[in-house]
N, C-alpha and C positions, 0 to 999 in steps of 0.2 A: 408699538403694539404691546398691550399685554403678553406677559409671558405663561399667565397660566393654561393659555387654550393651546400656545405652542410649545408647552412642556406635556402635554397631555398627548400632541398629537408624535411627539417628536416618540415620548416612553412609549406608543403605540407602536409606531417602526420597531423599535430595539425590539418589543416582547413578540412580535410577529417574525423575527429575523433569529430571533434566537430560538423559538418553539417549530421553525420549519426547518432548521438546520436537521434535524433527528430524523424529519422523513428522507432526508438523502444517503443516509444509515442503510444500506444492503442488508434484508432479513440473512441469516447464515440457512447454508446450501442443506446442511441436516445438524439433527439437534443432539451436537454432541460440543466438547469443550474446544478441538482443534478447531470447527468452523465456527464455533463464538469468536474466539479471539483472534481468525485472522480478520475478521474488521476493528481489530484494536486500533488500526492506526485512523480509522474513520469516525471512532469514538471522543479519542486524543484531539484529532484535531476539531470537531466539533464545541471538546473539554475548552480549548486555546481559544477559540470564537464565541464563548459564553464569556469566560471571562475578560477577555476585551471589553467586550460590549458592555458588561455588568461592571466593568472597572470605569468605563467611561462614563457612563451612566451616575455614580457615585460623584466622579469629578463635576458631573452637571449637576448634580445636586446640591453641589459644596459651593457653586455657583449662583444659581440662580435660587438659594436661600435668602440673597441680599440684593438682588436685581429684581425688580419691579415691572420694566418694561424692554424689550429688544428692540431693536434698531433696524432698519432693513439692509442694512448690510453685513450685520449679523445674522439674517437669514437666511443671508445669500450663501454665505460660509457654512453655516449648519444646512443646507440643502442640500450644499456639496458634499460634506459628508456622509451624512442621511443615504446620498445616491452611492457611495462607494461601500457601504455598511452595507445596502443590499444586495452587495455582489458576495457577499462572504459566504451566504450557502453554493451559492453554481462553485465560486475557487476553491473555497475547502472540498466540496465534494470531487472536485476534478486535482488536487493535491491528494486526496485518499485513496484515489483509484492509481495513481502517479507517483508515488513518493519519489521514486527516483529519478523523476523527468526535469531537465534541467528549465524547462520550460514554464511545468506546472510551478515548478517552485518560486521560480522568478516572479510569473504573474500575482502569485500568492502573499510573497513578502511584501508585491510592491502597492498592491491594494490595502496593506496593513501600513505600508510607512506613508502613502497618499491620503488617507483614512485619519493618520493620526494628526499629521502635519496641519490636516483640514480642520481638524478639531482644535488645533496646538491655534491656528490661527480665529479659528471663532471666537477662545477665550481670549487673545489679544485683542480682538474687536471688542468684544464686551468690555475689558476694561477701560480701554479708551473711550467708549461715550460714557464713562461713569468714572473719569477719572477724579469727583468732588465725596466718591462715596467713599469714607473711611471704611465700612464694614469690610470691603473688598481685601483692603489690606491687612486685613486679619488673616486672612488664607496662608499667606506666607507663599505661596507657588514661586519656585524660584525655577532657572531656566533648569539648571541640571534636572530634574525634576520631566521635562520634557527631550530634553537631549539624548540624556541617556541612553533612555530603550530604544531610542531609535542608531544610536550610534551600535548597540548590539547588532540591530538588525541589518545592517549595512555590513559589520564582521561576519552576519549569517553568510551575505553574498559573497566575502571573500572565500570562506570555506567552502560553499557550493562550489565556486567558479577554480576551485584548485585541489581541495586532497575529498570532499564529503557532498555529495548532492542535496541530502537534507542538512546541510547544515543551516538555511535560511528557517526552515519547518524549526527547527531545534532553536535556533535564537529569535524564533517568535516565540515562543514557545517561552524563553526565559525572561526576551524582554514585559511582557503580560506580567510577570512576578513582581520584577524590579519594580514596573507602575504600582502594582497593588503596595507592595512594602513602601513607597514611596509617598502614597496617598495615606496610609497607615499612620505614618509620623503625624498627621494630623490631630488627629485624637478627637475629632470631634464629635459632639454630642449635638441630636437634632429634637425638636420639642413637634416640631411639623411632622407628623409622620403620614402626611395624605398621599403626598405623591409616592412613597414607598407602596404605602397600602394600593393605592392606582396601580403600580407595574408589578402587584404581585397578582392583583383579582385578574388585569390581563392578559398572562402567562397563563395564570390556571383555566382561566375561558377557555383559550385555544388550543390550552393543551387536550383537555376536556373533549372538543369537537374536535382535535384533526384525530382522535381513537377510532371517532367512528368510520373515517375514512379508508381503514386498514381492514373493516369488513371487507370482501370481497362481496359484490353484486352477486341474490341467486343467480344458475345460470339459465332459470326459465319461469316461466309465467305460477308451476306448481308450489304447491304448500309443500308436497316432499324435498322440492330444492330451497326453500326458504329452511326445513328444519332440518336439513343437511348442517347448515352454519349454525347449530345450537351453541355450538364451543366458541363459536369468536363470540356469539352475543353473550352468555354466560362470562367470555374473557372482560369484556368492553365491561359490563353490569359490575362488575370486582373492581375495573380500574376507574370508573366514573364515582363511584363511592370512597375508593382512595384519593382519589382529586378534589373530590369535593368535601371529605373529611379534612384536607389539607386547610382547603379554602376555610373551614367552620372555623379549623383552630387557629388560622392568621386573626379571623374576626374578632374572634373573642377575647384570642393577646392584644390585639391593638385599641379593640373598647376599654382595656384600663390600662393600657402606655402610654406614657407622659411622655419619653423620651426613646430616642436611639442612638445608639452608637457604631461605629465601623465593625466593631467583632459581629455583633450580632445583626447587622445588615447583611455581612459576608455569609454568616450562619445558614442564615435564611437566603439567602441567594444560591446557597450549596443544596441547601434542600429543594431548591426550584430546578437547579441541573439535573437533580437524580431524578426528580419529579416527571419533569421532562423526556426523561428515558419511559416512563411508561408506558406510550404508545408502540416503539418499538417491540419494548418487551410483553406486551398484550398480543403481537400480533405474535412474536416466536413462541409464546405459549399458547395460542389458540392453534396455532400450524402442528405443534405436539405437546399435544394436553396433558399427555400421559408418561409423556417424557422429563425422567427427574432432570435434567441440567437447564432446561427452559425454567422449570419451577424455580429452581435453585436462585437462578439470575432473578425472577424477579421477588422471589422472599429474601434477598441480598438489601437490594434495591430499595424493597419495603423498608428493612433494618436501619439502612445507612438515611435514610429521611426521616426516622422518627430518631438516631442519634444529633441529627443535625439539627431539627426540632428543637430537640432537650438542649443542647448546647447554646440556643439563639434565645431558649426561655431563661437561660442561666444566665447571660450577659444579660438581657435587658431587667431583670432582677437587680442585679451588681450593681448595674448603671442608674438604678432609679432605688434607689433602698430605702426610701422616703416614701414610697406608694405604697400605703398599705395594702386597698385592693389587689395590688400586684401580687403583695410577701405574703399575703393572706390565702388566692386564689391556686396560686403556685409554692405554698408552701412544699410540698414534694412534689416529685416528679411519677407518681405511683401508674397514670395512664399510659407512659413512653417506657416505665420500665416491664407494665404488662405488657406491651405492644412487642418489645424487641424479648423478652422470655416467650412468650405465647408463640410467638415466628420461628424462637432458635427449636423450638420441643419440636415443632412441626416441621421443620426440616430435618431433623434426623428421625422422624416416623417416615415421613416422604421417602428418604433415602432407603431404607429398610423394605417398606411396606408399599403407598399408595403414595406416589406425587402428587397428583393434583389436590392433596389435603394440603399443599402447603401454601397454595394462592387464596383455596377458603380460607387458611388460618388468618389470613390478612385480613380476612372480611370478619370473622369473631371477635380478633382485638379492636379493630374499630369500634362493633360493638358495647367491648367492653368499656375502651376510651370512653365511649359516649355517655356511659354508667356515669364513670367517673365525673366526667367533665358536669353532669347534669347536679353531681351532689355539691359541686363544687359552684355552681350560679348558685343554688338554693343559699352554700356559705355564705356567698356577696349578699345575697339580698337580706340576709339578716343583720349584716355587718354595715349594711346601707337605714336600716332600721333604724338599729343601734347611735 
């Protein structure tokens, strides 16, 4: 079988597994800072089940850049997976409600070390029906490399089962690093960047549509109980313009990226996690619109994805310094550095004065972005003249 319809369908799973993980997130009971963070540990472990997935996902990338076609018994193996990967929102969410149940923890590690094993074993399939491909063994994957993290998570269980009950929560939690640092040594540079662009449009899809999910139904057939809810729709209309301003500027960097690299894949993977939190935080600020610490959280939120942005436009710069259109288009950063001043002025007016100026302000620097972004095509196209 080709592998591009089953790398299509497989990044489909991960971005649906990853983007429904956030509706199992408990909105907080009132909107103040102690019930934010007592869902810290529901966040965390969500943080722990993005990056697996998004680590894995990289490792399949590094993969099947030099495979052609899969086997069916490498999709016997990757289905196995596939099926224990979509258990991770029910066990993360029932580990969040649980941290200290010896039970939730155990189910938890053991669907990450079954999960991994089953992956650990797909790539051995793969390379055994392709053991005439030299490109393969440019990869370098050696076993430590697969041992490791799992040998961490097996010391999670002996700390559970003796002095700490999160200790397995904790040595997932570490082992997820070791993989990424591990995968990092690589250093690889990709010239393909479709299937990246494929699991970022699909993340943003559904991040997109499960927003509107978090509307709550009028609760009658009237016009007055429809514009009861003006604040979720008003919430929804702010963050469907963030999502989708997201989505503009992935387009527009990857229309003149030549290449990518591990930093700036992660970059931008980091910006899909925060991304990701929007739905959540749509709905704890449509529940208190007028309440500064909902605002707060999500002109945070705003911030830390347009620094994560600016940092993924800065690697793939670095990485590609030979694109003019790139050096040219992105010569400054002047859109990300309105985006994150225009946010900070507006949360200390928020804080002072009006909160809910601070979720418009999101919606102004987009605006403004747009400016920018728009004088910045007119550059290319002169520069395409030229």
């Amino acid at each position: 079988m080709n592998t591009n319809r089953f790398e299509t369908f497989y990044d489909a799973v991960l971005a649906i597994v990853i983007t429904i993980l956030v509706l199992k997130i408990p909105q907080p009971l009132t909107p103040e800072w102690g019930a934010f963070f007592a869902n810290s540990v529901n966040i965390t472990t969500y943080f722990i089940v993005f990056l697996s997935i998004i680590n894995i996902w990289y490792s399949n990338q590094n993969l099947f850049q030099h495979v052609d076609t899969v086997t069916n018994k490498a999709l016997i193996c990757y289905g196995i997976s596939i099926f224990l990967f979509s258990l991770f929102p029910y066990f993360a969410s029932w580990l969040s409600l649980n941290l200290y149940s010896l039970a939730a923890e155990t189910i938890f590690g053991l669907i990450l070390i079954f999960g991994s094993i089953s992956h650990i074993i797909s790539v051995v399939v793969v390379f055994g029906a392709n053991k005439s491909n030299e490109k393969l063994k440019e990869l370098n994957i050696k076993k430590i490399h697969f041992i490791m993290p799992l040998v961490v998570i097996l010391a999670g269980f002996i700390v559970s089962y003796t002095i700490y009950t999160p200790g397995i929560y904790l040595a997932c939690l570490i082992s997820v690093f070791i993989s990424i640092i591990y995968n990092r040594k690589q250093g690889k540079e990709f010239e393909d960047t479709e299937r990246f662009e494929a699991l970022i449009d699909a993340i943003i899809a559904i991040i997109i549509t499960i927003i509107v999910l978090e509307i709550p139904t009028a609760v009658n057939g009237d016009l007055a109980s429809l514009l009861d809810l003006k604040l979720e729709f008003a919430a929804y209309a702010v963050s469907f313009i963030v999502c989708f301003n997201m989505w503009d500027f992935t387009y527009n960097l990857f229309e003149i990226v030549n290449k990518i690299n591990y930093k700036s894949i992660w970059a931008i993977a980091l910006c899909l996690f925060f991304l990701s939190l929007i739905p959540y935080l749509t709905t704890f600020v449509a529940m208190n619109f007028h309440e500064f610490v909902p605002q707060l959280m999500y002109g945070l939120d705003f911030l830390i994805i347009n620094i994560c942005a600016l940092i993924a436009t800065y690697q793939m710069k670095k990485v590609d310094q030979t694109n003019k259109y790139l050096q040219t288009a992105f010569q400054n950063y002047n859109n990300f550095i309105v985006n994150i001043i225009i946010t900070c002025i507006f949360i200390v007016i928020g804080y002072y004065y009006y909160p809910p100026i601070i979720i418009l302000s999101c919606l102004l620097s987009i605006i403004l972005a747009w400016i920018f972004m728009y004088k910045k095509i007119n550059l290319l196209k002169i520069l395409e003249n030229d």
